[in-house]
N, C-alpha and C positions, 0 to 999 in steps of 0.2 A: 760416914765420910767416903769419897768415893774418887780413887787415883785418876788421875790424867796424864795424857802426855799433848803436851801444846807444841804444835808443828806450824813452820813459818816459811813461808816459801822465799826460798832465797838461789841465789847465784852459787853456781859448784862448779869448782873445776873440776873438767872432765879427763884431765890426766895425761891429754894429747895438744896442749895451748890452747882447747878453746873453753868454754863456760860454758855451762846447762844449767837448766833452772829445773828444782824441785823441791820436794816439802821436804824438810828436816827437822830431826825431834829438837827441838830449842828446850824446854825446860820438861820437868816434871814436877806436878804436883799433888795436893790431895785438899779438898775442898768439901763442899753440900751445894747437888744440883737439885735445884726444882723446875718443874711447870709451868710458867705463867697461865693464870686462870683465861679464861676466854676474853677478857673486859682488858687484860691486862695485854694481851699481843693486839688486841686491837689499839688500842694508843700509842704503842709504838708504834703501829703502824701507819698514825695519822703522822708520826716526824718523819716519816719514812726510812723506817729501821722495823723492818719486821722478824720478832723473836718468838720464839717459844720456849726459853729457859732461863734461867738465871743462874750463873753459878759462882758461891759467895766463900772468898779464901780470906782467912785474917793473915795476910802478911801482904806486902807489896811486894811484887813481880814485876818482870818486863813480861807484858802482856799486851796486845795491840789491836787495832780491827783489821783486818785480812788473817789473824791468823786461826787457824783450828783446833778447835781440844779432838783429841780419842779418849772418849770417856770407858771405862770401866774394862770387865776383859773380854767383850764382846768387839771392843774398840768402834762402837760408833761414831762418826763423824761429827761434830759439831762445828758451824764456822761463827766467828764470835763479830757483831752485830757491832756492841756498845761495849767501853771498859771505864766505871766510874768509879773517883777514890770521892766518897761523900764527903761534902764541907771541906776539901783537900785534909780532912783532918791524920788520916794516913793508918788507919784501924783496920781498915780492910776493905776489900776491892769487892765492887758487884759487878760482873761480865753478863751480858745480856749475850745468848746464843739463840743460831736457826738450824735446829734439826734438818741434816739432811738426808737421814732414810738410806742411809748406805753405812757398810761398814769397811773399815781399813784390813787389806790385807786380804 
């Protein structure tokens, strides 16, 4: 299993009347990220969602596309693609993410 912190970029007041926008940690979780094989970001890519991960929680979260995992404690960036709850049956969420080669912090 491996912790995250899912960061959303949102509206903050900046303490002076006016609003800034930046990432904020919204939830934490703990999940299993994998790989998509080669065959497999290729097809997303044909919807036009290009991923290279998956990462599969059994509980439902508010979880969305714009927002980011920092996975693990090197805290790499992920921004998350796709958010599907299968057959709405509510067992648990497959988040398609795209690696992006940077880390937080």
């Amino acid at each position: 299993m491996v912790n995250v912190i899912i960061q959303r970029y949102m509206e903050i007041d900046d303490g002076m009347g006016g609003k800034d926008y930046d990432w904020d940690n919204h939830l934490e979780i703990e999940g299993t990220l994998d790989q998509l094989s080669g065959d497999e970001v290729l097809a997303s890519d044909k919807l036009g969602e290009l991923s290279s991960h998956i990462f599969i929680i059994f509980e439902i979260v508010d979880v969305k596309r714009g927002d980011r995992f920092l996975v693990g404690d090197n805290k790499d960036i992920y921004n998350v693609t796709n958010v599907d709850n299968p057959n709405n049956m509510d067992r648990h969420l497959e988040i398609k993410l795209k690696y992006t080669g940077e880390r937080y912090g």
